[in-house]
N, C-alpha and C positions, 0 to 999 in steps of 0.2 A: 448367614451362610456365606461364604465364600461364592463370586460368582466368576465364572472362568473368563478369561477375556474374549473368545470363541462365542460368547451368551451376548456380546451387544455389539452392533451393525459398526464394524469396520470403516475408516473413511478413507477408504483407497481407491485412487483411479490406475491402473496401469501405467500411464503416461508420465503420470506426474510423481513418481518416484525418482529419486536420485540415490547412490550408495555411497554413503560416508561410511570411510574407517569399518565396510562390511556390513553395516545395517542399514537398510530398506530406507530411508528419508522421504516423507511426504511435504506437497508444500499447501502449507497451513496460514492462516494469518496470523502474525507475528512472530514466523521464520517457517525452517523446515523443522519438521519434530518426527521420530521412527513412529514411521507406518503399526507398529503391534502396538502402539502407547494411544494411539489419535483413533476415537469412538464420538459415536452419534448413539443420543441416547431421549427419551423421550422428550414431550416439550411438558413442561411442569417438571421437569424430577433437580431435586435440592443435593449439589454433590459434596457432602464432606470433608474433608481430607481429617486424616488421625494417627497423632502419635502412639506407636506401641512402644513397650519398655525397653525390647533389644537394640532400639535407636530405627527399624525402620518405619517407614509411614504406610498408611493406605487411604482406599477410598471407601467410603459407605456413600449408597447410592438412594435416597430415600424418593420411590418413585411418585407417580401421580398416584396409582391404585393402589398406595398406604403399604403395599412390600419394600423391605430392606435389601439389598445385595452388599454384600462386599467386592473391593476389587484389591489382588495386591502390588505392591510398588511396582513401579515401571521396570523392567530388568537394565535398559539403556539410561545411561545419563542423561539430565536434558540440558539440550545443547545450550552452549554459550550465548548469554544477549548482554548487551548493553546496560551499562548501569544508568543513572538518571544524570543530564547535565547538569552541570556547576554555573552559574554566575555567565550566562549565556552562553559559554564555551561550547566551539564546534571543533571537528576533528577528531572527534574520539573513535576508536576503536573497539571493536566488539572481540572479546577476549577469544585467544586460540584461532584467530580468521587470520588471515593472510590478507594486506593491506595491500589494493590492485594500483595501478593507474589512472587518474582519470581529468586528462589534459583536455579532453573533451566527451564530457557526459551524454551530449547527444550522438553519439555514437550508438547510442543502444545496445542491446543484443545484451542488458546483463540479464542472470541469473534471477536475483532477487534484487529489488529494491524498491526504495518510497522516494518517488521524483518528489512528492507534497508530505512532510510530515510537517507538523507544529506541536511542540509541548508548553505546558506550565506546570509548576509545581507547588502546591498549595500548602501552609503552613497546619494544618485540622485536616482531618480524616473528609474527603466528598461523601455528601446523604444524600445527593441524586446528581445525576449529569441526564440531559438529553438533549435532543435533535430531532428535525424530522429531516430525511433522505431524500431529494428529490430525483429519479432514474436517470443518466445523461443516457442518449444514442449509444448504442451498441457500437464498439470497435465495428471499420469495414473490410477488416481481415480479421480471418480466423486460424492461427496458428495452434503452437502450447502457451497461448498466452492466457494469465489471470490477472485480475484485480478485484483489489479489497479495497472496497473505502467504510470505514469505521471510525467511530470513538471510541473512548477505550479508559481505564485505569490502572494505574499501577503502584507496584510499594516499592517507594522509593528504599527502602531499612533491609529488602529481603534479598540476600547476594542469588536468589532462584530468577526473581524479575518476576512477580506473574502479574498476568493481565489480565480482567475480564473485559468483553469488548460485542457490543451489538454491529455485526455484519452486513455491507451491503456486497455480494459477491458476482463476478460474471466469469465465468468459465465455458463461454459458448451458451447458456444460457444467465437469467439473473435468478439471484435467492439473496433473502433474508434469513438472517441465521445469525446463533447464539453462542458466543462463546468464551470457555474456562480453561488457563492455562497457567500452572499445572499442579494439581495437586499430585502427590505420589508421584509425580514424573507426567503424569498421564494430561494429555489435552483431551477436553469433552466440548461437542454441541451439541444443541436440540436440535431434533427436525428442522428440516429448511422448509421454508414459505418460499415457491415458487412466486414469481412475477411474470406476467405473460402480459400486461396492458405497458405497453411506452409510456403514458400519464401517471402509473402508479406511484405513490410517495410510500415511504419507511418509515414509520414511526418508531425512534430507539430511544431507548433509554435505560439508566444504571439506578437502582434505589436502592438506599440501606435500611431495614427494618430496626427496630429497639434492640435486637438480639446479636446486631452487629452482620447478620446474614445479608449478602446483596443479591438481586434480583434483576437479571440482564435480558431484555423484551425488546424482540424484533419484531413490529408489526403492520400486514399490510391486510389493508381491508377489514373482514371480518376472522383472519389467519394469524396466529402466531408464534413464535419461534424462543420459548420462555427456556430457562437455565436457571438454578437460584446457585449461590456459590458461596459456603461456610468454609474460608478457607485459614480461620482463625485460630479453631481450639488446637490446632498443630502447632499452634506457632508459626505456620509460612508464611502468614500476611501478620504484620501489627498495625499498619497503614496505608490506608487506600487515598492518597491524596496526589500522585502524578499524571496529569490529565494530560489525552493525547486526542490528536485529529492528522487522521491517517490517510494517504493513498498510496496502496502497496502491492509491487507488481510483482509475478516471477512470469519470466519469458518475452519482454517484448523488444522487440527486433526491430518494428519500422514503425511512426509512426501510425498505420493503419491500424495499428493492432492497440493503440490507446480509443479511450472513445473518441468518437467526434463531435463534442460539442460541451457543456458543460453540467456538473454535478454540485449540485447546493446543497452546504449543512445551513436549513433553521432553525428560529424559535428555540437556539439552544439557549440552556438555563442550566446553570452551574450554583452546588447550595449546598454550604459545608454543615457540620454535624451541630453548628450552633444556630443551625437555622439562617444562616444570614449567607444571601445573593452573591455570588463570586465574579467579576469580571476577568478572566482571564488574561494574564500580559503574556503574549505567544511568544517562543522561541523558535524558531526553524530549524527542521535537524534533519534534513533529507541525508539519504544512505545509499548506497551502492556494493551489493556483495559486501556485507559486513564491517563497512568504514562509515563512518560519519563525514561529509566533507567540509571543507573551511566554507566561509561566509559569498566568497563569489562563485565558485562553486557550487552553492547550495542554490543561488540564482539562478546559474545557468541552465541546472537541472530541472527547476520549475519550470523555465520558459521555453525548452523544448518541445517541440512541435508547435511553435506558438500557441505554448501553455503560460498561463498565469495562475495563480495561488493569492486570492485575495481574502489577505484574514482579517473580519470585524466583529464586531460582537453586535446582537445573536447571531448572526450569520458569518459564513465564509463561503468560500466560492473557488471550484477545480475545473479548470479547461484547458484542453488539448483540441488542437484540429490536426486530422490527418494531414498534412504538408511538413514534409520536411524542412528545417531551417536549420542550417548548418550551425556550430557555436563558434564563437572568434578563435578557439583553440584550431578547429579543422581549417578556418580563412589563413591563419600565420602561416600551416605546415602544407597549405597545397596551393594557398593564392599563384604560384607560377606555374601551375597545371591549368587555370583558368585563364590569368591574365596573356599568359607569353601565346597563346595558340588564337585568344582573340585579336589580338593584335597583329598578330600575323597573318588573318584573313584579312584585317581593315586594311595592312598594308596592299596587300593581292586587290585587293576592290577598286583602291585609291590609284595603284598603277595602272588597271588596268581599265577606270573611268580615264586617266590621262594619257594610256594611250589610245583610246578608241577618240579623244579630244582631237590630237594631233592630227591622226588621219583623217579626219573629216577635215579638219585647215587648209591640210596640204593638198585635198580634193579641189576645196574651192579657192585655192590660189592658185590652181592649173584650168581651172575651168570654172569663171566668176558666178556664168549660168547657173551653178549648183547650187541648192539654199544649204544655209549653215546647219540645219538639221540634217543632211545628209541624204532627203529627198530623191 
């Protein structure tokens, strides 16, 4: 049966809307997608996407308790993302954005972006990715600011870009969470697994079954945050082989509002469809409002707020501290806002150590009695 989009839990917060072109925009991991498209749907349920003959798609939703729904296509188009990099190249553009400034990154205050992305792109379809999460300190401001940090896969062949991607989120608080984007238009997650212990770790991970169905598992403890995603027999995926490791914000404005201290992907293991081990060679492709930025650039972004981005294999490593650290772009265009007024107190200090010198001389060359400290 048809199931109305009205029948499953909504992922809208008030706040986090923006209106593109008229429609409602949520911010999602891995962009903004319209708020009527973006659903939370059980943990366990397998979400199909399916071609009809008149050319449009939909969703069949096959739950945990063995019921069917359908859903149908998204009415909004989903929005423009990036295709996959070429031969390391940076700077690219994500189609229909409008390409900003960014002379100096740490600037902050953008809308959406990934200070930490890294890609590779693998020649065979991935039959598992995983990691485990380890929690960093909560940001110690609380704005509209979010972050996602995740891995993730993509098809590089599909001009839609979709992604499945196991979630570690904090939005004032943290959750693990599961997510498919997009079949029919439509972004879907599982239930979220709160996190409430600072020590807790996220176990994620991506697995492909014999049937070509993948299986995306956020879990903490004995909680989890399951999605299966058949995004095949449509034709929207033919290949799952572009692997990503992500840290992706919308809203942060100042330092405090990243976390403060560091987030560890381990124990990743990466294992194509022929069974055989993959060591990932990274490219970095951090982004700002919808640009890619070139190579020093992408540096600069990382190491704001004395952040670093240390990528190895199994492991990598995400750290920000709340301290501002300006970038050499802000030093060029205001160094004479700092240099010229320091120096013009050294000077004020240095005359006025020489003349308080003077008068004490000219004390005790009128009167020897005096001691040269002025006594």
């Amino acid at each position: 049966m048809w199931l109305s989009v009205l029948a499953i839990a909504a992922v809208v917060h008030e706040d986090d809307t923006v209106v593109v072109g008229g429609v409602a925009m949520c911010r999602s991991p891995g962009g903004l997608h319209p708020c009527d498209c973006l659903h939370t749907v059980e943990s366990g349920t397998r979400v199909e996407e399916l071609a009809d003959s008149n050319g449009s798609r939909r969703i069949r939703l096959h739950h945990p308790n063995g019921t069917v729904t359908d859903m149908p296509q998204c009415v909004h188009p989903t929005p423009p993302r990036p295709g996959p990099p070429s031969n390391g190249s940076q700077g690219r553009q994500w189609p229909g954005l409008k390409v900003g400034d960014f002379d100096d990154p740490c600037e902050l205050g953008w809308g959406h972006a990934a200070p930490m992305e890294a890609s590779f792109i693998h020649s065979l379809d991935v039959a598992e990715f995983s990691a485990v999460y380890s929690l960093p300190p909560s940001p110690s401001e609380r704005g509209k600011n979010i972050l996602y940090y995740w891995i993730g896969l993509q098809d590089t062949t599909s001009t839609a870009n979709p992604v499945i991607q196991p979630v570690l989120a904090y939005d004032g608080s943290w959750y693990a969470e599961s997510w498919n984007c997009c079949p029919a238009g439509h972004k879907l997650k599982a239930n979220s697994v709160r996190i409430s212990d600072p020590g807790d770790t996220v176990t994620a991970s991506i697995q492909r079954d014999e049937s070509g169905v993948y299986t995306i598992t956020s879990t903490v403890g004995d909680q989890s945050s399951v999605l299966s995603s058949d995004d095949t027999n449509s034709g929207l995926v033919t290949t799952w082989n572009w692997v990503l490791l992500v840290l992706e914000t919308y809203n942060v404005n100042t330092c405090p509002e990243y976390t403060n201290g560091t987030m560890g992907f381990s124990d990743m293991r990466l294992t194509d469809v022929q069974g055989q081990a993959v060591t990932p060679s990274w490219i970095r492709n951090p982004y700002i409002d919808g640009q890619y930025l070139a190579e020093a650039e992408s540096r600069e972004f990382a190491d704001c707020c004395n952040g670093s981005f240390v990528l190895d294999w199994p492991s990598a490593r995400l750290e920000q501290q709340s301290v501002y650290v300006p970038g050499p772009g802000w030093w060029e265009e205001h160094w004479v806002l700092v240099v010229v007024p320091s120096l013009l107190v050294l000077i004020v200090l240095i005359a006025g150590a020489v003349c308080l010198a003077r008068r004490r001389l000219a004390k005790q060359r009128l009167n020897p009695l005096i001691p040269a400290d002025g006594a």
